[in-house]
MMTF fields as JSON, N, C-alpha, C and O atoms, coordinates in Angstrom:
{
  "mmtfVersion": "1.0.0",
  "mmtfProducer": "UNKNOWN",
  "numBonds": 311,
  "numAtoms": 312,
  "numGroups": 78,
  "numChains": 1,
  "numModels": 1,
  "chainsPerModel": [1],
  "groupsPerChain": [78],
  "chainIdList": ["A"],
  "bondAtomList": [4, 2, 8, 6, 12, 10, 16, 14, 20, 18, 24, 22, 28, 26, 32, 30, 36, 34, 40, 38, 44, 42, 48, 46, 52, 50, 56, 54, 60, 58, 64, 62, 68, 66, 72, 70, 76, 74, 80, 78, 84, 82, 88, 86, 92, 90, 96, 94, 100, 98, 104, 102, 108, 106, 112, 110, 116, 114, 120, 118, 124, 122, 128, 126, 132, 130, 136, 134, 140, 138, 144, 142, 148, 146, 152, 150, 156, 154, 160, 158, 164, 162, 168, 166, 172, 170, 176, 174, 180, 178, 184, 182, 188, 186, 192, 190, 196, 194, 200, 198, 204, 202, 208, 206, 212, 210, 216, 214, 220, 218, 224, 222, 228, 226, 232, 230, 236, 234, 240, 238, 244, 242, 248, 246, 252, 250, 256, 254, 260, 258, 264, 262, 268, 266, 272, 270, 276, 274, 280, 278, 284, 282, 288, 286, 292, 290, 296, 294, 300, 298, 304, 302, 308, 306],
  "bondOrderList": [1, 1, 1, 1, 1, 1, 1, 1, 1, 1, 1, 1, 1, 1, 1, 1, 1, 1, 1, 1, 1, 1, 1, 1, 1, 1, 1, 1, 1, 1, 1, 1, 1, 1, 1, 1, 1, 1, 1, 1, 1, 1, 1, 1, 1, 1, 1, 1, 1, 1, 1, 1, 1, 1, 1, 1, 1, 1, 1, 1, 1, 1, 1, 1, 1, 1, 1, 1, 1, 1, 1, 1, 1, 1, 1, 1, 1],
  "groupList": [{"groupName": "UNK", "atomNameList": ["N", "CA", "C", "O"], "elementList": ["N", "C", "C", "O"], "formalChargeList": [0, 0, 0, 0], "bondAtomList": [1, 0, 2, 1, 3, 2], "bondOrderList": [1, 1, 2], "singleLetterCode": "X", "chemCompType": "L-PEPTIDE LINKING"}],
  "groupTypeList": [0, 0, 0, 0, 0, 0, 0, 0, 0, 0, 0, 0, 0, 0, 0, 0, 0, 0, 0, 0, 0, 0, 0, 0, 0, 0, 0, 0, 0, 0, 0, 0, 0, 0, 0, 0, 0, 0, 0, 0, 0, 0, 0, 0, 0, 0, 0, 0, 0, 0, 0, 0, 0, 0, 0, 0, 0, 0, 0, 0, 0, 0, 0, 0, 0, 0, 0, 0, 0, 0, 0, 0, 0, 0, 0, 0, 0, 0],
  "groupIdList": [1, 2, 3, 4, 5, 6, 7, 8, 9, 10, 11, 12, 13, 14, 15, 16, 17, 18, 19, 20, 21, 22, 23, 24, 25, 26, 27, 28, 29, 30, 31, 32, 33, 34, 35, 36, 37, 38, 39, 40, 41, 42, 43, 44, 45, 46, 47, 48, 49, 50, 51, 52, 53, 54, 55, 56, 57, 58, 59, 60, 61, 62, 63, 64, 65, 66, 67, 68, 69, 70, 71, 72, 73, 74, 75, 76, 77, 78],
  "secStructList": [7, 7, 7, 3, 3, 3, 3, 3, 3, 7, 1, 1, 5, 3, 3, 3, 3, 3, 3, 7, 1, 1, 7, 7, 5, 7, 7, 7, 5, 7, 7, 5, 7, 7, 7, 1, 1, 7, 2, 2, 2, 2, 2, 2, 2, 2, 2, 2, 2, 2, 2, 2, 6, 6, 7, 7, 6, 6, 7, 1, 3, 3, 3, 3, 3, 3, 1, 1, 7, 7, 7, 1, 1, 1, 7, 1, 7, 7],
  "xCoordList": [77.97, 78.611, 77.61, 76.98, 77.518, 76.577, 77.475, 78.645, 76.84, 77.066, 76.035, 75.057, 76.519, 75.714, 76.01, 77.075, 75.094, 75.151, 74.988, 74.07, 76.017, 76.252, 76.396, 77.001, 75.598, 75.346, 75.357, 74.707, 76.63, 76.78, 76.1, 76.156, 75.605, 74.771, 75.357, 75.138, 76.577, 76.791, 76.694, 76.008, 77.138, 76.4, 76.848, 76.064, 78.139, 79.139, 78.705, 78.35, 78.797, 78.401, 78.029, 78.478, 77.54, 77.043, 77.703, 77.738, 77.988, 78.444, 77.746, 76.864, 78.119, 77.854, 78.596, 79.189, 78.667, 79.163, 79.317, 79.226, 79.434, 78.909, 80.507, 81.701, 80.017, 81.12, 80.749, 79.621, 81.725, 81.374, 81.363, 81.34, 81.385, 81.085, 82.385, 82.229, 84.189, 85.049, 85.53, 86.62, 84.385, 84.265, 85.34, 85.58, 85.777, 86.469, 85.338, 84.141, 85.879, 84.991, 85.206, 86.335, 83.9, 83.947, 83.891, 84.478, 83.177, 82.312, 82.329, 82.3, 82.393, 82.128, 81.998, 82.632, 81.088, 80.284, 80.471, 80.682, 80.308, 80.259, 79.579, 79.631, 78.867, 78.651, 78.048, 77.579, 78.048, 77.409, 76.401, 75.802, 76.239, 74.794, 74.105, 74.708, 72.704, 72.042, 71.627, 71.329, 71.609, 71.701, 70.455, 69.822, 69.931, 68.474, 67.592, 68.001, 66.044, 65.621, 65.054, 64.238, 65.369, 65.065, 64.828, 65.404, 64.245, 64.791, 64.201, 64.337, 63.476, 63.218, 64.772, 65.166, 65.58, 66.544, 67.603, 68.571, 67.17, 68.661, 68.571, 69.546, 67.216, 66.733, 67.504, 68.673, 66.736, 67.265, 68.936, 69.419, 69.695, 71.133, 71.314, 71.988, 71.004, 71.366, 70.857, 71.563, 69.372, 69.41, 70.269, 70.43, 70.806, 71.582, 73.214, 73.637, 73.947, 74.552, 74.709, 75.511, 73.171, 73.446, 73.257, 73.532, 72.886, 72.816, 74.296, 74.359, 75.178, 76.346, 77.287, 78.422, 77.146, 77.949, 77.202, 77.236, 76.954, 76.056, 74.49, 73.878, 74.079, 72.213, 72.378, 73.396, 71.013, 71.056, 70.787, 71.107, 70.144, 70.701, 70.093, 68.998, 71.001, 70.15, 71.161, 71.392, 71.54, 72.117, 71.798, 70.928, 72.227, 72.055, 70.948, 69.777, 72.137, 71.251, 71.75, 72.911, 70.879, 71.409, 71.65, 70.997, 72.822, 73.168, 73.201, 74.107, 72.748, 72.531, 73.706, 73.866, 74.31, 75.016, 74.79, 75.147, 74.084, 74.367, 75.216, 75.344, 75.85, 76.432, 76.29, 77.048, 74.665, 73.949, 72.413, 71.683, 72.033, 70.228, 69.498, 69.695, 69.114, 68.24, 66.981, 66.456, 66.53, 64.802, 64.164, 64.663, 62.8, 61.958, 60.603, 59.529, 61.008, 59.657, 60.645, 59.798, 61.474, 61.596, 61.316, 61.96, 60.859, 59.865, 60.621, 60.022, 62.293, 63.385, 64.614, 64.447, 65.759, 67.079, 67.462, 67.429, 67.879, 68.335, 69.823, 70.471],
  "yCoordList": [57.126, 57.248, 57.838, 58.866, 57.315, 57.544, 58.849, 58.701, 59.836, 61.067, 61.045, 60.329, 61.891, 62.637, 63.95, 64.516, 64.37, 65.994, 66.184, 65.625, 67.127, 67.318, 68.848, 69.742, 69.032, 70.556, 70.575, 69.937, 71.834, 72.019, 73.567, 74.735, 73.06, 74.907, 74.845, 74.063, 76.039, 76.903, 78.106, 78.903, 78.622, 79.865, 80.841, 81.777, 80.875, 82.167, 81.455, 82.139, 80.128, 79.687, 78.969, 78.182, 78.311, 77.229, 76.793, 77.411, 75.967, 75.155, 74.009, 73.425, 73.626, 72.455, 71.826, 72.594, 70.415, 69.845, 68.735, 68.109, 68.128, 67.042, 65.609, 65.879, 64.364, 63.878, 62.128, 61.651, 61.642, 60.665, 59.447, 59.57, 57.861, 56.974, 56.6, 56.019, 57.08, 57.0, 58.073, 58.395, 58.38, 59.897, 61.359, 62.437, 60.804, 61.928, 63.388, 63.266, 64.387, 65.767, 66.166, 66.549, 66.159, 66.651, 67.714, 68.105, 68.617, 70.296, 70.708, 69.944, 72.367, 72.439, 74.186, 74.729, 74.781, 76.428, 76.017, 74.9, 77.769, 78.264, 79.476, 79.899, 80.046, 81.444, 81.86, 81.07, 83.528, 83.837, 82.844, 82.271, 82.66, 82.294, 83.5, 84.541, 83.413, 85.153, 85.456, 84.481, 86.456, 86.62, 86.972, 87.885, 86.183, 86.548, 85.241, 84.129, 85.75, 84.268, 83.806, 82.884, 84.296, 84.417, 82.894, 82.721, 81.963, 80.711, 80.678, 79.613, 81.939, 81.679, 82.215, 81.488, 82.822, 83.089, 82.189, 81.965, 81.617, 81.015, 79.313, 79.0, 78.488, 77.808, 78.626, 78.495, 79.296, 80.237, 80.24, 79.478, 80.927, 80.488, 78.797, 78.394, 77.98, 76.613, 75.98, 75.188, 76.463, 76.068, 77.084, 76.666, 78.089, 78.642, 77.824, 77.576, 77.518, 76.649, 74.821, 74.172, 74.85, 73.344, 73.323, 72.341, 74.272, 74.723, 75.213, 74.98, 75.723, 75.689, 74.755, 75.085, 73.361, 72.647, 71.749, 70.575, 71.813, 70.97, 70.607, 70.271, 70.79, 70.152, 68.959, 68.331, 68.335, 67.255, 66.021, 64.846, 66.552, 65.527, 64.037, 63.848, 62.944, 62.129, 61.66, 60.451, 62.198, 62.146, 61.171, 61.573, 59.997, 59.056, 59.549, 59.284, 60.577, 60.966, 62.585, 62.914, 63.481, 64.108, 63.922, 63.225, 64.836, 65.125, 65.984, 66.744, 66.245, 68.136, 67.757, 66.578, 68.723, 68.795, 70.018, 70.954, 70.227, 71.215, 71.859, 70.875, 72.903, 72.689, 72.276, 71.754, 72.741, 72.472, 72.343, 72.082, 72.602, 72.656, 73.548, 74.744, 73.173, 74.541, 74.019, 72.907, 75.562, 76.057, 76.428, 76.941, 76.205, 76.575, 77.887, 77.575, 78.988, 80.264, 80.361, 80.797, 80.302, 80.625, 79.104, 79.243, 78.37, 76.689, 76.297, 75.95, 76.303, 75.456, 76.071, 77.223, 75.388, 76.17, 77.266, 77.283, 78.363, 79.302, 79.154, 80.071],
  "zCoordList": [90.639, 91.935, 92.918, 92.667, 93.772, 94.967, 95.86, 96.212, 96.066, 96.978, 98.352, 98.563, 99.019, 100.218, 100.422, 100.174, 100.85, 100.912, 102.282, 102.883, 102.993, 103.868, 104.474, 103.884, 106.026, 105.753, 107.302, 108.13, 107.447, 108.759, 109.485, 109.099, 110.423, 111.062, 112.034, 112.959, 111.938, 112.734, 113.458, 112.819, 114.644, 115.437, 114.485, 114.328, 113.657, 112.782, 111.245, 110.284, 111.228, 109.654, 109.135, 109.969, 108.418, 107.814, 106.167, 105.103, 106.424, 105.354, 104.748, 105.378, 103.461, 103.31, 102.196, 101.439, 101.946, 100.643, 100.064, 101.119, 99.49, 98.287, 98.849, 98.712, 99.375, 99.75, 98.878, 98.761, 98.509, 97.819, 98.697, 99.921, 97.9, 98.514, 99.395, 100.469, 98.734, 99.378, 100.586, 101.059, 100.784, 101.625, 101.022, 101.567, 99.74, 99.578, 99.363, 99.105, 99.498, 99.567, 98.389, 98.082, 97.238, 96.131, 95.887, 94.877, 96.687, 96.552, 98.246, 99.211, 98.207, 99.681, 99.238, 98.333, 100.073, 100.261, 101.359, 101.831, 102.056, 103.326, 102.828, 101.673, 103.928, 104.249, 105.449, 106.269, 105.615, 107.382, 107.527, 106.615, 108.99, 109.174, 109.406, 109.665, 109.318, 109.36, 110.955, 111.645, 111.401, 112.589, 113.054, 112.523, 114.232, 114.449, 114.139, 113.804, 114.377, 114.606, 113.214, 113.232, 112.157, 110.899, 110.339, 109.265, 110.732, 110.058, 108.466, 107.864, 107.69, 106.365, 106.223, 105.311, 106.483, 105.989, 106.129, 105.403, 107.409, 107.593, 106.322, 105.638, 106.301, 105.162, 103.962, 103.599, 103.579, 102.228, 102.12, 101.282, 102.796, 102.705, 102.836, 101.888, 103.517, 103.221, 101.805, 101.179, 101.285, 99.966, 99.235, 98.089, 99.393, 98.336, 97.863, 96.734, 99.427, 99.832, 98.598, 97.926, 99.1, 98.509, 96.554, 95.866, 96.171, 95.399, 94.581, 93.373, 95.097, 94.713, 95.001, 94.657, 95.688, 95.438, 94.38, 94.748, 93.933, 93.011, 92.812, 91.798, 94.104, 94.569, 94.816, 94.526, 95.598, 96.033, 94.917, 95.095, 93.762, 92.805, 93.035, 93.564, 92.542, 93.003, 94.56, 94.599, 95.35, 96.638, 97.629, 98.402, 97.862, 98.517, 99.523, 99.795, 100.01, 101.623, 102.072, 101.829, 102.681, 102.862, 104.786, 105.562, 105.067, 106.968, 107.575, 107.235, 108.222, 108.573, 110.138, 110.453, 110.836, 112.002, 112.367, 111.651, 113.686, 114.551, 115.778, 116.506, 116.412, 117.337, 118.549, 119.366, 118.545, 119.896, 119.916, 118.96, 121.325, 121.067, 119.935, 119.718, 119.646, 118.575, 118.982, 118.94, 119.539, 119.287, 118.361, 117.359, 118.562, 118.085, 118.765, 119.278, 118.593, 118.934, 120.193, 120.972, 120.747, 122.213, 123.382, 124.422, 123.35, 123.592, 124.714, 125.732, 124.66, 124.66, 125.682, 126.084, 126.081, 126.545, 126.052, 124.822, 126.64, 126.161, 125.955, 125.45]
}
């Protein structure tokens, strides 16, 4: 059965989880997002994330969703 792994970044949380070919939702984590410009941390919680719904495995594909712009160093919209 073919999966995708799916991983949402939010400003309060990030989620993610394992959805099959009938889109039903097999697996699903959440936790804080980390606060600050930390992105080894905020990485680190999303692999911890994908890691407890199963891993990406052999995963069709994975999808990341954000809420909005995201920067990089400051570069960008505030």
């Amino acid at each position: 059965m073919r999966t995708v792994v799916a991983i949402d970044v939010g400003g309060t949380k990030l989620a993610a989880g394992i959805v099959d070919e009938q889109g039903e939702l097999r697996a699903r984590a959440q936790a804080p997002t980390p606060a600050g410009d930390d992105a080894e941390a905020l990485f680190g919680v999303i692999a911890g994330l994908i890691d407890e719904v199963g891993g990406i495995g052999d995963a069709a594909a994975v999808g990341v969703g954000t809420g909005g712009p995201m920067t990089r160093g400051g570069d960008g919209p505030s």
